[in-house]
N, C-alpha and C positions, 0 to 999 in steps of 0.2 A: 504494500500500500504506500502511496506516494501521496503528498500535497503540495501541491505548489500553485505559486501566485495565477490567477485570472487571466486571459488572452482572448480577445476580440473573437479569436479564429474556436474558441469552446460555448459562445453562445448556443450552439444549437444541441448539443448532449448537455448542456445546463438545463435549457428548456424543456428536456425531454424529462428530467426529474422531476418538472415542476408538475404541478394540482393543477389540472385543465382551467378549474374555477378562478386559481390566480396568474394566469398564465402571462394575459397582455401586459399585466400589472409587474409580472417579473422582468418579462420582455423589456419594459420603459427600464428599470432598475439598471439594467444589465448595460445599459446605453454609457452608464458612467456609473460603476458598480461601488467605486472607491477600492478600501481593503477588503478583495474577495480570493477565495480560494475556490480552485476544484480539487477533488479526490478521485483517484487517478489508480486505476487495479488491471493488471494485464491489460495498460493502454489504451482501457475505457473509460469512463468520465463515470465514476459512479454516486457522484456526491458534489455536493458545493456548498457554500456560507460564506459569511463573512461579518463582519463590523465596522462601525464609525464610533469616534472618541466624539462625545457632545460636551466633554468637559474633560481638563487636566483629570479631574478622579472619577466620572463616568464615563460607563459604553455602551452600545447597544447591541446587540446582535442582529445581522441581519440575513434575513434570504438562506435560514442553513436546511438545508432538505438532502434526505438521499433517495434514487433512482427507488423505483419500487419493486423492480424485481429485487433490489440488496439490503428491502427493512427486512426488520428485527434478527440483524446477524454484527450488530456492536458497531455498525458504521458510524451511526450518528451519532453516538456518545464520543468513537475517536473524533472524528471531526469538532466535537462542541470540546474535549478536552485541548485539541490544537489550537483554535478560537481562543480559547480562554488563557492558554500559553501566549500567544501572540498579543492578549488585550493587556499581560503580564508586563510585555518587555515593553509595551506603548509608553507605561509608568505607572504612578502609585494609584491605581484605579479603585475603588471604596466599593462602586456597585459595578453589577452589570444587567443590565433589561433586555428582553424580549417581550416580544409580541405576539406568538404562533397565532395559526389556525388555533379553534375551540381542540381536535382530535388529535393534537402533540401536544397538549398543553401539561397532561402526566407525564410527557419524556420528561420535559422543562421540570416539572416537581420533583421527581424522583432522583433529579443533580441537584436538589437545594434551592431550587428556583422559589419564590413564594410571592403572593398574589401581592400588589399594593400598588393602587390606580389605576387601576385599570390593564396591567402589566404583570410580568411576572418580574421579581428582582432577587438577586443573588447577592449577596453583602459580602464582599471580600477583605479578612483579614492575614493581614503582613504579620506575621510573626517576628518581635523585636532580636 
């Protein structure tokens, strides 16, 4: 399993992961994705996410999905554990948010995610 940075030329195995229902809305995303990754398995595109800093100590996650035929076999936990390494190195980040669909929204909990505003938020502490 590989990760690496976003490329113009992976929009269309990105979009092939996405939810029909959100598709055009990813599509626009994708035009200027910011920090996105794909995940990458025997040279197929089997995953993608990414994030924006909205502050020196918050992030957000964004657009993390994987292909449907590769759920529930640990993709999208490595992918949200690489996310979350990368929102690491960004700097001293406090929280982190998403926004899923309502039917990921137990992935998001089941990493510590927890509901407040509407979001789901993850409280990150730095160990002194």
């Amino acid at each position: 399993m590989d990760i690496r940075p976003y490329s113009n030329s992976d929009r269309d195995a990105c979009l092939a992961c996405c939810e029909s229902a959100h598709h055009s809305e990813f599509a626009q995303f994708l035009k200027s994705p910011g920090t996105y990754f794909v995940m990458v398995h025997d040279g197929r595109i089997v995953g993608c996410g990414g994030f924006s800093m909205d502050s020196p100590n918050s992030a957000t996650l964004r657009w993390g999905m994987v292909h449907p035929q590769f759920r529930r076999m640990g993709l999208g936990r490595f992918l949200l554990m690489y996310r979350m390494k990368e929102i690491g190195r960004a700097g001293l980040v406090a929280t982190v948010s998403v926004c899923p669909p309502p039917k990921f929204a137990t992935f998001y909990e089941r990493e510590g995610f927890r509901p407040a505003g509407g979001v789901l938020v993850k409280k990150l502490a730095v160990c002194p």
